[in-house]
C-alpha positions in Angstrom: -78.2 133.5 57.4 -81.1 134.1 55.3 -82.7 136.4 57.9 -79.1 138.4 57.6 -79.4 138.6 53.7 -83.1 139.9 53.9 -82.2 142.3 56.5 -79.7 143.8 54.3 -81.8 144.2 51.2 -84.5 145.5 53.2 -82.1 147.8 54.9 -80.6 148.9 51.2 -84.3 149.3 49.9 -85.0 151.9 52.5 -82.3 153.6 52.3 -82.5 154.1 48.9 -85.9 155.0 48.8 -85.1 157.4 51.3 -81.9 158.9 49.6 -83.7 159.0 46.3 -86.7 161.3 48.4 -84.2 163.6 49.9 -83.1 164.2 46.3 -86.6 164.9 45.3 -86.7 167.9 47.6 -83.2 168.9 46.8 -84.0 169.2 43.1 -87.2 171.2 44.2 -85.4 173.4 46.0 -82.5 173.9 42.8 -85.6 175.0 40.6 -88.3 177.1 43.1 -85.4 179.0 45.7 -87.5 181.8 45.8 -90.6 179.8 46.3 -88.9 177.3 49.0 -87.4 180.4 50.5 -91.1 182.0 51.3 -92.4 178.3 52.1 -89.1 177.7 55.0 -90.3 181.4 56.3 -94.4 180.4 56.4 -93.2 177.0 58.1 -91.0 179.0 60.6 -93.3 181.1 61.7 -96.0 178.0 62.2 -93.7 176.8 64.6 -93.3 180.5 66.6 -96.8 180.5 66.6 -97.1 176.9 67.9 -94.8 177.7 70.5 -96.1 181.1 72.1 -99.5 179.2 72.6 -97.3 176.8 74.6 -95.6 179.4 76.7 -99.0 180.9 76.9 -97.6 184.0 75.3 -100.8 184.5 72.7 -104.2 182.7 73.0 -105.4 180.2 70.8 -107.5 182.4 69.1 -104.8 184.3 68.4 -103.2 181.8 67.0 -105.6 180.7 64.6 -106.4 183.9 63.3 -101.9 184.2 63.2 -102.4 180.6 60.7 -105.3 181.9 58.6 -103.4 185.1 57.6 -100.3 182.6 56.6 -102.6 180.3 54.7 -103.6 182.9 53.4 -100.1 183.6 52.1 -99.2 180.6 51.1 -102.5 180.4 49.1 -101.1 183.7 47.6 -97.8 182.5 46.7 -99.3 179.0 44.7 -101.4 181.5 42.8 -98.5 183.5 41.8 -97.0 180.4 40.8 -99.5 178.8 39.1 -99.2 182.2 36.6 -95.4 181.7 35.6 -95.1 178.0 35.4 -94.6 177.1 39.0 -92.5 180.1 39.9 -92.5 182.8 41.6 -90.6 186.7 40.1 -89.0 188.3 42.6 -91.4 191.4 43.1 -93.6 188.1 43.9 -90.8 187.1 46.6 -90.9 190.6 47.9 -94.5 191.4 48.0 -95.0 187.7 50.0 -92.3 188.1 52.5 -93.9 192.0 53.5 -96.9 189.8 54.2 -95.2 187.3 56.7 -93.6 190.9 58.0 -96.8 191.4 59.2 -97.4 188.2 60.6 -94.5 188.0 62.4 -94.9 191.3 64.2 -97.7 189.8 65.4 -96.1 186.6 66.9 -95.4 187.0 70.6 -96.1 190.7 71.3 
């Protein structure tokens, strides 16, 4: 029986703590969408790039010279940030996302 209680206040602990994270992000994304917009593209193409080095489609040179061009991005878009008090205008936006153009044209040719 006192096993049983402990589970359950563990079990309520965690999920709290991991409700109460989920609405961390959420409220992140609310205040930065142009920001988490250009961050879900950068991680999107990590993972394209990731996978044409496992279908052998680029080299892994390739693909670290692909990830240096988007940390260099996502460098970029911080910077921005860090000038308007964590947020990015939307000439920022623009101007970042013709950058991952060019990356992605480059994924998988």
């Amino acid at each position: 029986m006192k096993t049983a209680i402990l589970s359950s206040i563990l079990l309520i602990t965690l999920a709290s703590a991991a409700a109460s994270s989920f609405a961390a992000d959420t409220t992140w994304q609310k205040n930065h969408p142009r920001r988490e917009q250009v961050n879900h593209r950068l991680a999107h193409q990590d993972a394209r790039i990731h996978k044409e080095v496992k279908e052998g489609e680029i080299s892994k040179g390739q693909a670290a010279a692909l990830h240096r061009e988007d940390r260099s991005i996502r460098r970029e878009e911080r910077s921005m940030a860090r000038l308007d008090h964590g947020h990015i205008t939307r000439a920022d936006q623009r101007a970042l996302n013709q950058q991952e153009n060019v990356v992605s044209k480059q994924i998988g040719k």
